[in-house]
C-alpha positions in Angstrom: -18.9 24.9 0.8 -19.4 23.3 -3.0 -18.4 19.7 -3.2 -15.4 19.5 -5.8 -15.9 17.3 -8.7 -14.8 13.9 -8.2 -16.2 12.3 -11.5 -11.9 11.3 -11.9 -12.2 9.4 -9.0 -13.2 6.0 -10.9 -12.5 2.8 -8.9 -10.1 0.4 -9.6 -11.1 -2.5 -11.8 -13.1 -5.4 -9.6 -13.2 -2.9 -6.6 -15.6 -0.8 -4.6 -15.7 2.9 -3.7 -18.0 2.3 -1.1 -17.2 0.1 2.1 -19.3 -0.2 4.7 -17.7 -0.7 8.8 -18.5 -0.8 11.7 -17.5 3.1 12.1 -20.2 3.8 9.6 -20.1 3.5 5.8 -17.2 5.4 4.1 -16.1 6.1 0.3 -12.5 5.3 -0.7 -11.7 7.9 -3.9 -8.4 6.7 -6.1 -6.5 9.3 -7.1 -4.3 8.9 -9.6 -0.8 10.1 -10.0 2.2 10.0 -12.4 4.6 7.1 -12.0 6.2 8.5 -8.8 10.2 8.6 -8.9 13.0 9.4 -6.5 13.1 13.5 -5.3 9.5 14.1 -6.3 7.9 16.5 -3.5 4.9 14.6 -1.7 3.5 18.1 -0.8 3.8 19.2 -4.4 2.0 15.5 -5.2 -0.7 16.5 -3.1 -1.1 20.0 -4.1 -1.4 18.6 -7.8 -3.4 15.4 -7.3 -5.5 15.1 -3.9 -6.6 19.1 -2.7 -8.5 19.9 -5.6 -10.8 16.8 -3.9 -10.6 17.5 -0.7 -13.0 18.5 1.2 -13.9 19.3 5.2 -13.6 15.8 6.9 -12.3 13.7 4.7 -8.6 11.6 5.1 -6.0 10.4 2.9 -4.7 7.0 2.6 -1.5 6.4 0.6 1.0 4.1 -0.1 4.4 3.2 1.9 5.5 2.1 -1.5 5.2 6.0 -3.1 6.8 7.5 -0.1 9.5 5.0 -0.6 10.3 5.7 -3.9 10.4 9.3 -3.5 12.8 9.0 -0.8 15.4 7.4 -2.8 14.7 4.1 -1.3 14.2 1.9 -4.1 17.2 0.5 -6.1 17.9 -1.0 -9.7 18.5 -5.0 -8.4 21.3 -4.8 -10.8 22.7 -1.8 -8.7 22.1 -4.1 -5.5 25.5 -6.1 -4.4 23.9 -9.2 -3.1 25.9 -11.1 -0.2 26.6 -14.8 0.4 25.0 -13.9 3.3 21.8 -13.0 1.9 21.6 -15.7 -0.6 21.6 -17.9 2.5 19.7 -16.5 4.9 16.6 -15.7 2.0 16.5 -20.1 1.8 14.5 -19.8 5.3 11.8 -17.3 3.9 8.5 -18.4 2.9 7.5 -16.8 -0.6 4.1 -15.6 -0.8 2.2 -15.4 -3.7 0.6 -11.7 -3.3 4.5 -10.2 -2.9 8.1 -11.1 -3.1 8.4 -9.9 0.5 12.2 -11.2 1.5 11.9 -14.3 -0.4 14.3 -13.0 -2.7 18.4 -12.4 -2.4 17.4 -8.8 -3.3 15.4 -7.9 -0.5 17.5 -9.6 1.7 20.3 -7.7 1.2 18.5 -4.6 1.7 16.7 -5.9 4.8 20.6 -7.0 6.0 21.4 -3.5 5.4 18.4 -2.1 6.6 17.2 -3.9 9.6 21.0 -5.7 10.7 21.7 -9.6 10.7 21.2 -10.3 14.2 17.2 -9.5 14.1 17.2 -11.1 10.7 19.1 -14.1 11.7 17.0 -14.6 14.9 14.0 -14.2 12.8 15.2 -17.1 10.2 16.0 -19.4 13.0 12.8 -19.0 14.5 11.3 -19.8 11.3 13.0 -22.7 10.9 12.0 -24.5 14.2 8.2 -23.5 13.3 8.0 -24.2 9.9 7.5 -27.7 9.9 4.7 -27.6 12.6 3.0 -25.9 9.8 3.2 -21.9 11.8 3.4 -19.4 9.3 4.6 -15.7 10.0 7.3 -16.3 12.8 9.7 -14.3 10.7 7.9 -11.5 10.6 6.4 -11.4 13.9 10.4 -11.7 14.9 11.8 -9.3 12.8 9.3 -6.4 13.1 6.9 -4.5 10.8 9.5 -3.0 9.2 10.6 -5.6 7.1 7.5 -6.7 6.1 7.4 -3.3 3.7 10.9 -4.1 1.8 9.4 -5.3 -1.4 11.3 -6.8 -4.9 10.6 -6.9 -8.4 7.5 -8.9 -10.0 5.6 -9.3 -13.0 2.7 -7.1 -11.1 4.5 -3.7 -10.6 4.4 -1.1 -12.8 7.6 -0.1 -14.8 10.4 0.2 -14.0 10.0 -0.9 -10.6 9.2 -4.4 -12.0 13.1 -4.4 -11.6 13.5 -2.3 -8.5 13.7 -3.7 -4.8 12.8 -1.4 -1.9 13.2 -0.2 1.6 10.7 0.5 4.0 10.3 4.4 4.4 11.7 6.7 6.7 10.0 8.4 9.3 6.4 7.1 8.5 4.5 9.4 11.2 6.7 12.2 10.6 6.0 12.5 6.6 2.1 11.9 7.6 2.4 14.5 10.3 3.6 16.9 7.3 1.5 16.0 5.3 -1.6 16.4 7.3 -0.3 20.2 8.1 0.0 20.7 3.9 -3.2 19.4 3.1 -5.3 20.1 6.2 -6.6 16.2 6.8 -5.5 13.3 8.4 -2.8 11.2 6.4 -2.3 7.6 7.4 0.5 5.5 5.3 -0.5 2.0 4.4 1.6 -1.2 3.2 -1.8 -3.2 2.1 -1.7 -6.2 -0.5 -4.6 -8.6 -1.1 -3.9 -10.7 2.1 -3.4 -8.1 4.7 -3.3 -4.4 6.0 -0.7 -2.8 8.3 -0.9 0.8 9.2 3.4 2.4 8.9 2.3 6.0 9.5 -0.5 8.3 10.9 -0.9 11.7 11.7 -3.9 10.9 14.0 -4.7 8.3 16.5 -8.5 8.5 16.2 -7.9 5.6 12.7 -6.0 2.7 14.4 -5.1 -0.4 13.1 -8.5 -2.3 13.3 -10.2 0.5 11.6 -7.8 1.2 8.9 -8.0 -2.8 8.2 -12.1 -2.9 7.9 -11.6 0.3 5.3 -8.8 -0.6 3.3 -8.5 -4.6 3.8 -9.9 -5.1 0.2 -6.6 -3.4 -1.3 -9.1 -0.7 -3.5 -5.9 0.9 -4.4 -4.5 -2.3 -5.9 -0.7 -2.8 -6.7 -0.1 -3.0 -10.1 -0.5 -0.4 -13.3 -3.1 1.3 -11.7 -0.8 4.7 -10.5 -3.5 5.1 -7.7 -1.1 5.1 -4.6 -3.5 7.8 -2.7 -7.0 7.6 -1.6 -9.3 9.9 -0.7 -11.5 8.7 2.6 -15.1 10.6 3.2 -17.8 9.6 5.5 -21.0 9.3 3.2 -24.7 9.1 4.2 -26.4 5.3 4.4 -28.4 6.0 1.7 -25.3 5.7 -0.8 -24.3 2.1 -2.1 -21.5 2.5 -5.0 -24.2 2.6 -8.3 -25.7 5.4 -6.7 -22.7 7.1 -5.7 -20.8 7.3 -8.7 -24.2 8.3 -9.9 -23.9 10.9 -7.4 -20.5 12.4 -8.7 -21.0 11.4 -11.8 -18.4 8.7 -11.9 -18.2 6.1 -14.9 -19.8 3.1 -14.6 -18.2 0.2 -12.6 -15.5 -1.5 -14.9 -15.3 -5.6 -14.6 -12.0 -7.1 -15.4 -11.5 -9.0 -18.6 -12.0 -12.7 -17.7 -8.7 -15.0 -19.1 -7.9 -18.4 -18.7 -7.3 -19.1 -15.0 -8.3 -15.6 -14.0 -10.3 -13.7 -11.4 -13.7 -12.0 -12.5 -15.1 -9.2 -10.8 -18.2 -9.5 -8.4 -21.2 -8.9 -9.5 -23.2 -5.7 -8.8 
């Protein structure tokens, strides 16, 4: 069987296609899509996108945030009624810098809506007796890993969902249970920012958590204007580092960010 070309493939800026684990050393392939909108067909996606790529072996990582979308589950925030209740209740949420998260009236009300006030209200009271002994995460822990994937607006996202908030997906194991059938590889769903990994979906138990953590904990996807909310997942030979893998496929050179005031620069190869 030929290898398909994957020159495309080109990491994201300041990120690695390689990663080595302790499952053995892996390449992570971005696959970019269009900008991903309510009612698109995820097997269509993949038909378009990913199979031309895939090859015996390999697995597919992809965002909760696409599957989301294309279930209808992200709203305008000018669309979204906000409650007194929520405007209250988001006061007891910690904001974090990598995501909005339910720090914000939006997501609240969606998470009211979406999860129901008793779980939510436990979880803000909980978070209030911790918080000041300096114990971060009660809320979420309390709440469940659902709510951790409702998501709001931000400079970050790409347009228009800058102004969009978002519910978690339905189903998660079911659409990556379909998927797998369609494409003929393992499909786990990811909610991954820069400061941690969860796993929504899977349409196999041999990745778990730990696993999906050590090969996707560095976010190579990213969350902003990238449009890579897939990734392609091979097993590749020790011998491989990234130069000589994208040397391999014949992949563009690695492409450092553009260092601004204040800013993040790339490692250095």
């Amino acid at each position: 069987m030929s290898t398909p070309d994957m020159s495309a493939l080109k990491p994201n800026r300041g990120k690695y296609l390689i990663k080595e684990t302790s499952f053995g050393k892996f390449a992570r392939f971005p696959v970019r899509t269009h900008v991903v909108k309510s009612g698109d067909d995820l097997c269509e996606i993949m038909d378009k996108y990913v199979k031309p790529y895939l090859q015996e072996g390999d697995g597919i990582f992809l965002s909760e945030k696409m599957v989301a979308i294309s279930q209808g589950r992200a709203y305008p925030i000018d669309q979204i009624k906000v409650s007194w209740l929520a405007k209250f209740l988001v006061k007891f949420v910690t904001k974090s810098p990598y995501g909005i998260g339910l720090g914000s009236k939006y997501t609240m009300q969606l998470a009211l809506e979406d999860i129901g006030f008793f779980r939510i209200f436990l979880g803000c009271i909980c978070a209030a007796f911790t918080k000041p002994f300096g114990i971060k995460g009660v809320f979420y822990n309390v709440v469940g890993p659902k709510a951790r994937s409702i998501d709001g607006p931000g400079d970050y996202v790409i347009p228009p969902y800058n102004k969009y908030a978002k519910k978690a997906p339905l189903n998660p194991d079911k659409v990556c249970k379909e998927l797998a059938e369609h494409t003929g590889c393992y499909v786990i769903m990811l909610d991954a920012n820069d400061i941690g990994l969860e796993v929504l979906g899977s349409s196999t138990e041999e990745i778990t958590l730990s696993m999906a953590r050590e090969l996707f904990g560095d976010n190579p996807l990213d969350q902003s204007d990238q449009q890579t909310p897939i990734a392609i997942c091979r097993k590749v030979d020790d011998k491989f580092d990234d130069a000589t893998l994208r040397e391999h496929f014949g992949i563009p050179p690695f492409e450092p960010y553009v260092e601004e005031a204040g800013g993040d620069t790339a490692p250095k190869e």
